[in-house]
N, C-alpha and C positions, 0 to 999 in steps of 0.2 A: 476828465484827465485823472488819471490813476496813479496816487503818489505812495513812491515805496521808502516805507518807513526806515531809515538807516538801517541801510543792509549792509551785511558783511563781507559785500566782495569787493576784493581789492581793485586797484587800477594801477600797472607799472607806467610809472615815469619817467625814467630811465635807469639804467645800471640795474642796483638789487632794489633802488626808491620803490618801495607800492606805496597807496594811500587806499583807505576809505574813503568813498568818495564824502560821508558825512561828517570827515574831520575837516575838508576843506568848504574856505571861506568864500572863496572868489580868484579867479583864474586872471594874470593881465600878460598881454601880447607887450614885446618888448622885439621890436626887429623880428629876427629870424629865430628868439628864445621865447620862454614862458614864462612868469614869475606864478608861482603857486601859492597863496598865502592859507596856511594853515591854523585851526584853532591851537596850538598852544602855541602861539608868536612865530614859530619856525616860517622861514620864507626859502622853497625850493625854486631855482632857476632849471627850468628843461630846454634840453637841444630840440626844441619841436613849436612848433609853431599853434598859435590858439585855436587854426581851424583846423587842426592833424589833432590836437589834445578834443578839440568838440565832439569830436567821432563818440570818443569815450565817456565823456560825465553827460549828455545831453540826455540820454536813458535814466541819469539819478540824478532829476528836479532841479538841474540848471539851467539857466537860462542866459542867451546871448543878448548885453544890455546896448550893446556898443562893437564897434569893431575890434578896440582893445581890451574888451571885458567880458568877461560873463561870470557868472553870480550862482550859487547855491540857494536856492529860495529858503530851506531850513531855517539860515541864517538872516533873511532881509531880516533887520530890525524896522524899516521905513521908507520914503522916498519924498525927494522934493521936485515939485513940477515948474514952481514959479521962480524968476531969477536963476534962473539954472537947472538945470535938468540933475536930478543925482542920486543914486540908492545907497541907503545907507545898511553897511552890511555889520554885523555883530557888534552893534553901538560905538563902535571906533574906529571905522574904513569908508569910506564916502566915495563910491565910483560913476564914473560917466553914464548918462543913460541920452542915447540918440533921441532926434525928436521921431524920426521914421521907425526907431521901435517903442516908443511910448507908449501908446494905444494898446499895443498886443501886450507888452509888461504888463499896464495896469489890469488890463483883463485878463494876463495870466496868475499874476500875483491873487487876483478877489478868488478865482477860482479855486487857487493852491489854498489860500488861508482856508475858506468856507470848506474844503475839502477835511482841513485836518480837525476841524471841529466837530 
């Protein structure tokens, strides 16, 4: 797996909204919207659904943890497997992790870390 170091190209959200994909935290499904949580506290809501925004961050080191989440690997700070399934992303966000994607996270996580080493 070939991880690209925070690149510089944007991804629109909607309206004039772009992001790097390396400032965001973790993506969450909310209905037929988005929540976008971004590294300086900012929280963008988009008219688009998590598997129409998937298209575009899944190329830069995201990963779908859950059907309402998916995650920025940059940022895992961790995860808990026991009493509840859960990734903890930039040491203060804690999101769902499926048990049917478990297995592939934890083996994509070892790869990603061991990758940037």
């Amino acid at each position: 797996m070939e991880t690209k170091l925070y690149t510089t190209e944007t991804i629109k959200l909607a309206g004039k909204k772009k992001v790097t994909p390396s400032e965001v935290l973790f993506l969450k499904a909310d209905v037929n919207y988005t929540e976008v949580f971004l590294q300086d506290g900012e929280k963008v809501i988009v008219s688009k659904t998590l598997k129409e925004l998937e298209k575009d961050f899944i190329n830069h080191d995201f990963f779908r943890t859950h059907k309402s989440y998916m995650v920025n690997l940059h940022h895992v700070t961790g995860y808990q497997i026991h009493e509840g399934l859960l990734v903890k992303v930039h040491n203060e966000h804690q999101v769902s992790l499926s048990r049917r994607r478990k297995d592939v996270f934890l083996l994509t996580v070892s790869k990603f870390k061991s990758g940037l080493n």
